[in-house]
N, C-alpha and C positions, 0 to 999 in steps of 0.2 A: 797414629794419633787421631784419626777421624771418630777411632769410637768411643773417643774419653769425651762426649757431651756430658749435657747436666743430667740427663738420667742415667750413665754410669757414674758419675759422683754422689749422685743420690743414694743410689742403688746399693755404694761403697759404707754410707753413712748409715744406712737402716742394716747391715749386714753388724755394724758396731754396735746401734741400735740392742739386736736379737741379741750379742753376746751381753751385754748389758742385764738387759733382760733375765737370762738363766742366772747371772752372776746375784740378780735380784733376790732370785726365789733361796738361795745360799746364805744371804743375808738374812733374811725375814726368817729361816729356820735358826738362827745363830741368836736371832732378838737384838738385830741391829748392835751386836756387840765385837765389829770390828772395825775398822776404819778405812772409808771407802773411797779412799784417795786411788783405788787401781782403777774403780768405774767411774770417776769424777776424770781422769785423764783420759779414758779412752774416750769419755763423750765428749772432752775436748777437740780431740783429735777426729769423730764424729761430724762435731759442728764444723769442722776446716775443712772438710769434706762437703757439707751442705752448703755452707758459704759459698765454694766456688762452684756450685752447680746453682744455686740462684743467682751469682752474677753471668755467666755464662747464659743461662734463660734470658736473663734482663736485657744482655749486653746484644744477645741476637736478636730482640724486636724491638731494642731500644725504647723498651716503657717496663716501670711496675709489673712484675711475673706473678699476675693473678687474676688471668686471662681465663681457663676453666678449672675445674676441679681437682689436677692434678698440680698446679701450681700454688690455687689458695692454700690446697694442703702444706706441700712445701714451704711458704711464707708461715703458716701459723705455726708448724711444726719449730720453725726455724727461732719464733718469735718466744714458743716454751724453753727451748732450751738455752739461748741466750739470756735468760733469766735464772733459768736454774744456773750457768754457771755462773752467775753476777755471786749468786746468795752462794753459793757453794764454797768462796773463796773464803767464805768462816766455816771451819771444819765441824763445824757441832749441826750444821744444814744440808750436809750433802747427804746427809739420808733420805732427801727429797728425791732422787736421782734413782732410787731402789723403787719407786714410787713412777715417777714418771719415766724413764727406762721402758715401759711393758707400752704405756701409752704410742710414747714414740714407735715403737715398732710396729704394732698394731696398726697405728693409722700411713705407719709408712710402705709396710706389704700392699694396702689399699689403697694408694695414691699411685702404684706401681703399675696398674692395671694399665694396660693400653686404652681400653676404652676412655681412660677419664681424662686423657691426654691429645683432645680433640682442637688440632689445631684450624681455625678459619681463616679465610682470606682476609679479613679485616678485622683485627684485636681491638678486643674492648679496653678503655680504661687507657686511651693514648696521651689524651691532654692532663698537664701535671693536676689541676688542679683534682682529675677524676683519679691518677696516681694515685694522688694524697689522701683524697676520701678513701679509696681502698684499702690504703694500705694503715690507715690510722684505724678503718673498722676492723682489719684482721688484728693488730695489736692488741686492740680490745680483747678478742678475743681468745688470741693466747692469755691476756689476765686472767679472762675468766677459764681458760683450761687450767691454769695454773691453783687458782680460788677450786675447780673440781677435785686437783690431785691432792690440796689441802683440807677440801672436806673428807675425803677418805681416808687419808692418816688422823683425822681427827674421831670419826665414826669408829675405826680401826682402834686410837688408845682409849676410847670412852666401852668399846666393848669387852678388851682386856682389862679395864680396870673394875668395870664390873664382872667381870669372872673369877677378878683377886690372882688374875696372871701375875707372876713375878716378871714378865717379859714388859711388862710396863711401864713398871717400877725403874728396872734396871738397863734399860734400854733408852737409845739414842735419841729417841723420837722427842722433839720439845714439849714440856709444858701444854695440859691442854687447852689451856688458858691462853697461851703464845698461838697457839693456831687457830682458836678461833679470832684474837685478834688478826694474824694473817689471813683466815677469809675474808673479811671484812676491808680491811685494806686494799686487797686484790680486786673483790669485787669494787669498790668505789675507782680504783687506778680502772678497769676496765669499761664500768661503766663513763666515765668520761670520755676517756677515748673515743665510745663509740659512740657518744651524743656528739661531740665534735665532727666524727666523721659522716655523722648523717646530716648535719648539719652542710656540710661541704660538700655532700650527696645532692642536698634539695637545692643550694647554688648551683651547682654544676647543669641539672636539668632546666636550671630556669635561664641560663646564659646561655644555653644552646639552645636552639629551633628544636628543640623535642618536644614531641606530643607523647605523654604518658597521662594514664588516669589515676587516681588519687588510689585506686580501686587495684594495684597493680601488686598482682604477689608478693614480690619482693620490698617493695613498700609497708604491703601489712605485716608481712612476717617481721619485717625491720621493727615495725613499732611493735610487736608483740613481744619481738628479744628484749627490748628497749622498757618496756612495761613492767617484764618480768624481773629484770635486776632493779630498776626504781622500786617496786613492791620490796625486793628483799631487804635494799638498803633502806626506806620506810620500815619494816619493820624491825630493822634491826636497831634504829635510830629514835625513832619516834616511841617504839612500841619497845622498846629496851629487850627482843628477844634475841637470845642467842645459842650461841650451842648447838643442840641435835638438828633443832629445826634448821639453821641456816647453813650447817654442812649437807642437810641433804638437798638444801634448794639451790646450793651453788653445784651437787654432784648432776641431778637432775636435770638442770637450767641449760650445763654443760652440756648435757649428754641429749637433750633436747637438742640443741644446735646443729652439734653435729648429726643427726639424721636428719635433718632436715634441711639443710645449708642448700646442697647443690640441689635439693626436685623444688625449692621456692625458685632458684636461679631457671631453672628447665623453664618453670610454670609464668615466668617475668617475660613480656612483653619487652622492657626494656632494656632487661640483658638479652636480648635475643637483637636488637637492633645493632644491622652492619655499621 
């Protein structure tokens, strides 16, 4: 039993992950014309797997498991698919799963890495209320992974409908009118989250004896994630734009994050404090 830790439970879950995955590419040749309650159970089964490999993290430093790169991962990861099964339990959604499936695998092969599973003698993020900020800015951020894998199916039916694919017509994928309302949502659900959790970020530094400067990596890049989805939701609001533009700024905004997530953490002064 010594070697069922939370990175063999992981490890067990990104393995469902990958079959997932191929069962995807099976789908998307079919034109989403079967019904994907075999890949909606295994990711359940997946997630019951993740689940106890982040309480296991948690339960062995007794804080919030999103201490470095390999565990933010695990939480946000954790925080996509717990979403997708919410919406999946209506059957006309889990086509989202054929969609996010490749994601999950992908960033879970690379969360695998030893390197990025860099344990230190003193863990960040011990006191609840810095828990809380982190773990309401990662939720954020699974909305907004969630808002990326929805701009893709949207990009995805708006370019089969202009090529007069019958796979468009007749396939599973909603209304492209329902997903861009789903980006829009998503983005606004994630961008709150993560104004709240930065908000509980900038209490947190100022109730402890920390010296940071205003000037501090992870600070700015915070307000620049922060910027970038206030802009999209401004223009999706104010400026009534929608459609192409805001699935590619939610695919982009997305995929901005994620390269850049953990070298602002490296680059941060005060994620680096014992």
């Amino acid at each position: 039993m010594d070697g069922l830790n939370d990175r063999t439970f992981f490890a067990l879950a990104v393995v469902l992950y990958g079959l997932c995955s191929c069962y995807a590419f099976f789908l998307w040749r079919r034109g989403f014309q079967r019904d994907e309650r075999i890949s909606y159970l295994v990711l359940l089964v997946a997630f019951a797997f993740h689940t106890v490999a982040m309480a296991l993290r948690g339960f062995s430093f007794s804080r919030c498991p999103v201490n470095n790169l390999y565990e933010a991962i695990l939480f946000v990861l954790w925080t996509i698919l717990a979403v997708y099964l919410a919406i999946g339990l209506w059957q006309r959604f889990r086509f989202v799963g054929a969609f996010a499936s490749p994601v999950l695998f992908g960033l879970g092969v690379f969360a695998l890495f030893p390197e990025l599973d860099q344990r230190g003698p003193h863990p960040d993020f011990v006191r609840g209320w810095s828990s809380l900020h982190a773990s309401l800015i990662l939720l954020g951020y699974g909305a907004f992974g969630l808002a990326g894998v929805a701009g893709v199916m949207y990009l995805t039916q708006e370019r089969d409908l202009k090529l007069h694919k019958l796979r468009a017509v007749m396939s599973l994928l909603p209304p492209i009118a329902r997903l861009d309302v789903a980006i829009g949502r998503l983005i606004g659900a994630g961008f709150a989250l993560l104004t709240v959790g930065l908000a509980l970020g900038g209490y947190t530094l100022r109730s402890q004896d920390t010296t940071f400067s205003f000037w501090d990596a992870k600070i700015v890049w915070s307000l620049l994630v922060w910027c970038m989805y206030l802009g999209l939701l401004v223009l999706r609001v104010r400026f009534a734009h929608r459609g192409r533009r805001i699935a590619w700024g939610a695919v982009g905004s997305f995929a901005f994050v994620l390269l850049t997530f953990w070298g602002t953490n490296l680059l941060s002064a005060i994620h680096q404090q014992p």
